[in-house]
N, CA, C and O of each residue as an XYZ file, in Angstrom:
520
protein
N     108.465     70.489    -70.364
C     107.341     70.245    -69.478
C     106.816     71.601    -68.993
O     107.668     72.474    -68.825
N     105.828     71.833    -68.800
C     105.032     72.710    -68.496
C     104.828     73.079    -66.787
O     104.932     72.068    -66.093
N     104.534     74.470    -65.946
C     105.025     74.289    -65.284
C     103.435     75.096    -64.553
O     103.647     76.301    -64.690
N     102.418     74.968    -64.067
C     101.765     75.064    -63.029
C     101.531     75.769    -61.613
O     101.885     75.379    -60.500
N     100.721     77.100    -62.039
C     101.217     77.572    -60.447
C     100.209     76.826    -60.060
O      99.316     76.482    -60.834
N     100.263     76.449    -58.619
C      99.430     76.617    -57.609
C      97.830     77.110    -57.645
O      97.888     78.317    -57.879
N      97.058     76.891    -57.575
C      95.974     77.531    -57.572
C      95.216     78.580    -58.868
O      94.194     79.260    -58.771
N      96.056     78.423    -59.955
C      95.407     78.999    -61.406
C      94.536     78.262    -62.372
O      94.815     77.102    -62.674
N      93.955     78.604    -62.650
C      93.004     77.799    -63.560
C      93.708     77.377    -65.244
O      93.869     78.286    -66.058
N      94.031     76.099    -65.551
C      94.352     75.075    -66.487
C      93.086     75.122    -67.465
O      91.940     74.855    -67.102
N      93.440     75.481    -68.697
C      92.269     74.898    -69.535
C      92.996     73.783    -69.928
O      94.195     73.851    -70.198
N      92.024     72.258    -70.000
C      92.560     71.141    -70.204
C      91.821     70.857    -71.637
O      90.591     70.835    -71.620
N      92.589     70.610    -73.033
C      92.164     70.555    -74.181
C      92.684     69.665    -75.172
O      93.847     69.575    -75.567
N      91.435     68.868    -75.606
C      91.831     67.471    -76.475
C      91.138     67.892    -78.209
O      90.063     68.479    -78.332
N      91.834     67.539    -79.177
C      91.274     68.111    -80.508
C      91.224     66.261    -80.851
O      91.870     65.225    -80.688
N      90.432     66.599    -81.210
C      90.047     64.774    -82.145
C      90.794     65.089    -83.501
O      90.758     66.199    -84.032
N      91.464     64.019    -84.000
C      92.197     64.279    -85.068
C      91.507     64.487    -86.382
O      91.849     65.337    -87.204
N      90.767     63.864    -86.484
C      90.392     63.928    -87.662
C      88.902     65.079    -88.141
O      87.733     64.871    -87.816
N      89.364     66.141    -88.886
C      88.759     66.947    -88.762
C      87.172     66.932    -89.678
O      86.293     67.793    -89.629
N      87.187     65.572    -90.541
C      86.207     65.338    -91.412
C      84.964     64.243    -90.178
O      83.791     63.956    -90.421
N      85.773     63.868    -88.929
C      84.782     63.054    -88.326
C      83.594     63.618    -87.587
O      83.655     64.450    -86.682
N      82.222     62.921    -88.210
C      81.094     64.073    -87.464
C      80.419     63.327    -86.196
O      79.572     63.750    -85.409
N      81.032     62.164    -86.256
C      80.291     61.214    -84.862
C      80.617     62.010    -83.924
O      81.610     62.734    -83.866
N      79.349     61.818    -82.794
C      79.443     62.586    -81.360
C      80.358     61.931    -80.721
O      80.280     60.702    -80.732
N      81.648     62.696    -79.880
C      82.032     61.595    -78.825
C      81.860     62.711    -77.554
O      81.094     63.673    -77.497
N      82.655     62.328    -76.752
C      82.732     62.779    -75.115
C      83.918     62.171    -74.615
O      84.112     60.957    -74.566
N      84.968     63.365    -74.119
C      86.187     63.327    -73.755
C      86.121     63.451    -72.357
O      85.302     64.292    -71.987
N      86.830     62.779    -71.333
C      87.044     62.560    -70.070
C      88.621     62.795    -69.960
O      89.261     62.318    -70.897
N      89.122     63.246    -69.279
C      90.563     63.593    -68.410
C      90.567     63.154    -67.504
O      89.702     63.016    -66.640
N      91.704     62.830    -67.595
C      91.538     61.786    -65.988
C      93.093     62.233    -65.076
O      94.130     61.712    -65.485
N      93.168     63.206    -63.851
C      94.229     63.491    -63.540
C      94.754     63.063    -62.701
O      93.898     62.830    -61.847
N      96.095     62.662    -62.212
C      96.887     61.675    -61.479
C      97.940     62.348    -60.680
O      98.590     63.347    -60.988
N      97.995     61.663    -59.649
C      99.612     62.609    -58.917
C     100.631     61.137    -59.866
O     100.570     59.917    -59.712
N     101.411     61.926    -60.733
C     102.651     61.211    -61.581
C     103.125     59.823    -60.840
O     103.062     58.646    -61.195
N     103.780     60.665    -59.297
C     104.808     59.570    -58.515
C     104.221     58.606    -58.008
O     104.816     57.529    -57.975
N     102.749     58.727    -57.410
C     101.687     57.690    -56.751
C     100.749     56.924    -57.532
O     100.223     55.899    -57.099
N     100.538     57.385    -58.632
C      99.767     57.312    -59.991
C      97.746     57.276    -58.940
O      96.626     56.840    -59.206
N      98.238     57.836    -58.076
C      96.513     58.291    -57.561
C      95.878     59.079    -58.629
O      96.426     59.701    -59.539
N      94.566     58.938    -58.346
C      93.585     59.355    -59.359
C      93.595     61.161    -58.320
O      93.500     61.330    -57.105
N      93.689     61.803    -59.013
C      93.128     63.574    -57.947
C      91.833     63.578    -58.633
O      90.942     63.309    -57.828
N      91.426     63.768    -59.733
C      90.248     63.750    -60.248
C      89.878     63.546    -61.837
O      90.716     63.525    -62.738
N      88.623     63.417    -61.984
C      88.395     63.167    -63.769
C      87.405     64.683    -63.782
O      86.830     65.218    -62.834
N      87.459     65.025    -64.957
C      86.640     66.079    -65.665
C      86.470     65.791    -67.438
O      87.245     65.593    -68.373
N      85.254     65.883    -67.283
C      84.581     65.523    -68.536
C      84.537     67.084    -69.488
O      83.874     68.083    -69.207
N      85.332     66.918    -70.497
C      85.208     67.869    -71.131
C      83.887     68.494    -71.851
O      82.850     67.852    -72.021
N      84.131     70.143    -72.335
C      83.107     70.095    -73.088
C      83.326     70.028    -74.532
O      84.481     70.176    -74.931
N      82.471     69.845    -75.296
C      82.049     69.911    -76.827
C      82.376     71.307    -77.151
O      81.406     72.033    -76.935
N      83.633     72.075    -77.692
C      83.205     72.897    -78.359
C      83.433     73.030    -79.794
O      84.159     73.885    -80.301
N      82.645     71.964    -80.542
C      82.708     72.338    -81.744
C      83.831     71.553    -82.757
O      84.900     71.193    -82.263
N      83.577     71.335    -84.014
C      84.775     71.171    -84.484
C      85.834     70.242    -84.018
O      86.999     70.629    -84.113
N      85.548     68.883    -83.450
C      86.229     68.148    -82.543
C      86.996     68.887    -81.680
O      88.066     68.344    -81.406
N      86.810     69.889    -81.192
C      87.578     71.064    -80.266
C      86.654     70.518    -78.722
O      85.427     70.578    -78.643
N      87.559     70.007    -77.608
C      86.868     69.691    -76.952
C      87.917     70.329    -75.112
O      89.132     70.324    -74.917
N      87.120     70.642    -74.435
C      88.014     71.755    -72.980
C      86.953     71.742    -71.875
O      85.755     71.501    -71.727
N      88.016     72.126    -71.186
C      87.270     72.497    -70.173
C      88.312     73.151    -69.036
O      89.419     72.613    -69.066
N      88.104     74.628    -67.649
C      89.172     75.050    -67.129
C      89.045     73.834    -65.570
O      88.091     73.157    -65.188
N      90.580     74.001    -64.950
C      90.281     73.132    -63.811
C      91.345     73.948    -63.117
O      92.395     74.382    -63.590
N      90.953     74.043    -62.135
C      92.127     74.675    -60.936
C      92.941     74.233    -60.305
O      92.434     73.455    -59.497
N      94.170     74.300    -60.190
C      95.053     73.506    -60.161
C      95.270     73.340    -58.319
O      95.328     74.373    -57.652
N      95.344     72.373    -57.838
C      95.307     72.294    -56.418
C      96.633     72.956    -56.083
O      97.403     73.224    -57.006
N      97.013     73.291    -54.582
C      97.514     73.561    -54.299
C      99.114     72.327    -53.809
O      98.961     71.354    -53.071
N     100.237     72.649    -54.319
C     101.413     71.841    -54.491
C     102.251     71.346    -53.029
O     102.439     72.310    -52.286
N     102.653     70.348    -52.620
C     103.319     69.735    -52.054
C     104.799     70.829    -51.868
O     105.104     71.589    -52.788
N     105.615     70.765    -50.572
C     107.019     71.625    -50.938
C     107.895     70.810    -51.935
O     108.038     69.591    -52.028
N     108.445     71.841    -52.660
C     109.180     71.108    -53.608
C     108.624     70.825    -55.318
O     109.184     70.376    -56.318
N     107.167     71.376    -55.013
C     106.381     71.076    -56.319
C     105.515     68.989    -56.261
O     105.651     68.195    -55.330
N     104.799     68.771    -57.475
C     104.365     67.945    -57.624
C     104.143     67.967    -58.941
O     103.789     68.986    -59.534
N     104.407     66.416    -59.699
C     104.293     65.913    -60.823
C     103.135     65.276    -61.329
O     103.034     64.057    -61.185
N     101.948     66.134    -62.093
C     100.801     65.297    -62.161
C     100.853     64.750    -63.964
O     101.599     65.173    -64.847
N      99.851     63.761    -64.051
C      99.733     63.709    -65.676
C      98.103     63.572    -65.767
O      97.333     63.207    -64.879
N      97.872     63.893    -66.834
C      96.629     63.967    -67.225
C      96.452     63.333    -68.638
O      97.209     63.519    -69.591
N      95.399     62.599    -68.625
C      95.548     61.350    -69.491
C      93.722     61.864    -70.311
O      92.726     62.122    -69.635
N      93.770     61.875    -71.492
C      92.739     62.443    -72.084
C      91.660     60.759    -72.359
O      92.022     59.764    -71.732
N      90.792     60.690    -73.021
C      89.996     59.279    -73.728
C      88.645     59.887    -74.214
O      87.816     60.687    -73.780
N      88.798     59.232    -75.164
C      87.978     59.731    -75.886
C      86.030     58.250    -76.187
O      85.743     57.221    -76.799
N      85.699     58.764    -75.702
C      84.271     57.660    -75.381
C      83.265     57.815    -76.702
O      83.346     58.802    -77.434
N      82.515     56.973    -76.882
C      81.353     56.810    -77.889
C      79.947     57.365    -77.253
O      79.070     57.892    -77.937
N      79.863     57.141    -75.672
C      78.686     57.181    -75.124
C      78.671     58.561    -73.739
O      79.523     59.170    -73.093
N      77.651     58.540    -73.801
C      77.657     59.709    -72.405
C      77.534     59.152    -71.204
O      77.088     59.881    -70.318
N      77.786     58.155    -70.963
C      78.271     57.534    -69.396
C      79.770     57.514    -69.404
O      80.290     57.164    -68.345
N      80.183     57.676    -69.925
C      81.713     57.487    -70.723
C      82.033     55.822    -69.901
O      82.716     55.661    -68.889
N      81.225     54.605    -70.792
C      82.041     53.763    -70.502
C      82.092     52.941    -71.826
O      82.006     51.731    -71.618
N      82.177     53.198    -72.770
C      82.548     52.829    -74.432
C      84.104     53.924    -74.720
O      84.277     55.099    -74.397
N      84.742     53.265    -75.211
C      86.083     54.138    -75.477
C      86.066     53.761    -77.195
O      85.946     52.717    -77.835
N      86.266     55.288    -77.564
C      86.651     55.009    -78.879
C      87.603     54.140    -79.504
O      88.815     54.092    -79.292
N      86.760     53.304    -80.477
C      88.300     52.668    -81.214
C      89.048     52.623    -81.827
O      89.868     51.735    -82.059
N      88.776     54.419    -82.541
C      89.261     55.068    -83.426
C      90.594     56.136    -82.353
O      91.789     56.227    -82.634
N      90.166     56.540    -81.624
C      90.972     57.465    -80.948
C      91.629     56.716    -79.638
O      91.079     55.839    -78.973
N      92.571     57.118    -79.487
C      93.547     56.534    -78.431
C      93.579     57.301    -77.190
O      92.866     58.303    -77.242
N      94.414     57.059    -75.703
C      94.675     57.887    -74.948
C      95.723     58.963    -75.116
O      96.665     58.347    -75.615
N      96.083     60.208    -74.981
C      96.360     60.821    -75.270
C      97.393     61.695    -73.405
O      96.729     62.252    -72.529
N      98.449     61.592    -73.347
C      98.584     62.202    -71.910
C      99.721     62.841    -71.559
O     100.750     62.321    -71.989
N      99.859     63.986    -70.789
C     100.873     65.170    -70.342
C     101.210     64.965    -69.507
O     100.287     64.518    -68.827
N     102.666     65.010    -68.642
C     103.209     65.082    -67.315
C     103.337     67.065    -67.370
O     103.536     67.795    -68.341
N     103.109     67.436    -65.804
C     103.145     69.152    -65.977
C     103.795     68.636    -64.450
O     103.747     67.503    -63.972
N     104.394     69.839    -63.885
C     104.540     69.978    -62.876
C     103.630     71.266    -61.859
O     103.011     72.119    -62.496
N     103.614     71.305    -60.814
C     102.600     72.131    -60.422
C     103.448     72.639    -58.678
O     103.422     72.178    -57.536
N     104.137     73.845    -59.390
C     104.686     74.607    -58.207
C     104.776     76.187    -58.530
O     104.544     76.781    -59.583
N     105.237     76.719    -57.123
C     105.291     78.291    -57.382
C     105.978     78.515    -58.573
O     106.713     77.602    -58.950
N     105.910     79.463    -59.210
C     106.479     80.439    -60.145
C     106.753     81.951    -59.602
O     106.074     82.753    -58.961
N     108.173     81.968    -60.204
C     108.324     83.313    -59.801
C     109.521     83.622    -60.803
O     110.423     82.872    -61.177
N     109.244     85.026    -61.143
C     109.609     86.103    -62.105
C     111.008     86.355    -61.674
O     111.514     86.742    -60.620
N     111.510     85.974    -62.948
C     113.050     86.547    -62.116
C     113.747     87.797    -62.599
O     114.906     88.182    -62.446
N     112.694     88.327    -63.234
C     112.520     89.934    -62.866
C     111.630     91.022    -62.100
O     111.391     92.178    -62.449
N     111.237     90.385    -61.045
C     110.618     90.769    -60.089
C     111.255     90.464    -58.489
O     111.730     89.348    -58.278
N     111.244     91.332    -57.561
C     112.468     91.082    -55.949
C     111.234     91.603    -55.326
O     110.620     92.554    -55.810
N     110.914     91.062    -54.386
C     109.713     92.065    -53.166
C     108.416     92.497    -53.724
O     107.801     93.425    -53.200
N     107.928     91.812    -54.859
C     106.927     92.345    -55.247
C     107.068     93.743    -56.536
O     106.182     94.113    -57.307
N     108.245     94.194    -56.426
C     108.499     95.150    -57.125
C     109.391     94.761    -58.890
O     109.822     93.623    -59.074
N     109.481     95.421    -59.562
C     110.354     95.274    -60.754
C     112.165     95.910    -59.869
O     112.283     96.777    -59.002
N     112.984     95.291    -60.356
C     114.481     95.282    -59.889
C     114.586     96.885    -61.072
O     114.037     97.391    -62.050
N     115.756     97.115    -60.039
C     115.912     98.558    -60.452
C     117.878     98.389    -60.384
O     118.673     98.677    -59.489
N     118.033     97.926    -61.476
C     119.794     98.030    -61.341
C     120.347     99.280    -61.179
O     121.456     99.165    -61.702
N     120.250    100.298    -60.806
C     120.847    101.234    -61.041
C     120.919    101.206    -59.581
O     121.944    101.596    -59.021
N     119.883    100.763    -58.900
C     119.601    100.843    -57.077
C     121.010     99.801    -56.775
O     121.938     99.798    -55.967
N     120.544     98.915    -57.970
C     121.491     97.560    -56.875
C     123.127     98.350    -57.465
O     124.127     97.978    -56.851
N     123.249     98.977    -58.158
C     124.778     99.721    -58.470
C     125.201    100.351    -57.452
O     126.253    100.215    -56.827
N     124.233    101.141    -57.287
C     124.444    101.806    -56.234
C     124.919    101.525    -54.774
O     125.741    101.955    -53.965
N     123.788    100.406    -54.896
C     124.447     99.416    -53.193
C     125.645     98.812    -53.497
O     126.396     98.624    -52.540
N     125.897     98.573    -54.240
C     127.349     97.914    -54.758
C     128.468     98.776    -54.396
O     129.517     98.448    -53.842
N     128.058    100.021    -54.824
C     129.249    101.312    -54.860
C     129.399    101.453    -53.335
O     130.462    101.471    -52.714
N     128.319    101.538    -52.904
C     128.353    102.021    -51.386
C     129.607    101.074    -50.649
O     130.678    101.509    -50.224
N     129.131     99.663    -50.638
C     129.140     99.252    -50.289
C     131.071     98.826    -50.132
O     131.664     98.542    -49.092
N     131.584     98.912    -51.383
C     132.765     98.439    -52.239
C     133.612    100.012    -51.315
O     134.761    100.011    -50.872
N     132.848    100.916    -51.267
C     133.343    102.555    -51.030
C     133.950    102.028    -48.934
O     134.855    102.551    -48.285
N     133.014    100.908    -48.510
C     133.479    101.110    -47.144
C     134.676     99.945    -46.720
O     135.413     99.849    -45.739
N     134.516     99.211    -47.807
C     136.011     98.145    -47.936
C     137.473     99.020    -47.422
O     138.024     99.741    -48.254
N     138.062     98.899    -45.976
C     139.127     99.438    -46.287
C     140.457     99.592    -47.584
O     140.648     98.918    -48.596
N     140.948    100.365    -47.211
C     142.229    100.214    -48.379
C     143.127     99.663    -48.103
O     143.107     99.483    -46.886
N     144.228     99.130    -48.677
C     145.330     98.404    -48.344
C     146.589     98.888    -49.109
O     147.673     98.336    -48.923
């Protein structure tokens, strides 16, 4: 599963399978909080080409603990999108959508082991003796 920061922009992207088909369609996404199955929003993709069909969406900001959304693709005949293809099916992803963080990165900075050796040594150096 895929994992979502907070507030980055998602390109959301559906390929129509069949690469010989030249009928127009129009793809709608339709995105959901997973656990509530609420609607957060739909976005109508664009056409680019080549049954290649996207569009970017920004990912809201996450609940503590993260949040489980899915996004459910459909593929329509008409530009009101209320004909659904009967050739193409729904198509849909569960992602999760929480912080990310580098676990080679401490404070904003890159980790420097030789620092943390060092604090180690120091540190091991004031252990009395026995």
């Amino acid at each position: 599963m895929l994992q979502l920061n907070p507030q980055e922009y998602f390109g959301i992207v559906r390929q129509i399978d069949d690469p010989y088909d030249t009928t127009t369609y129009y793809v709608r996404a339709t995105i959901r909080n997973a656990r509530t199955d609420t609607t957060i929003t739909t976005v109508d993709l664009i056409d680019r080409g080549n049954g290649r069909f996207s569009k970017e969406w920004q990912i809201p900001v996450e609940n503590a603990g993260g949040t489980y959304i899915s996004i459910t693709t459909e593929v329509y005949t008409d530009s009101g999108y209320t004909t659904l293809s009967e050739r193409y099916g729904r198509q849909e992803q569960t992602y999760l959508i929480q912080e990310r963080f580098n676990r080679m990165t401490f404070g904003g900075g890159k980790i420097d082991y030789s620092w943390i050796k060092k604090i180690i040594q120091d540190e091991l150096g004031k252990v009395p003796k026995m």
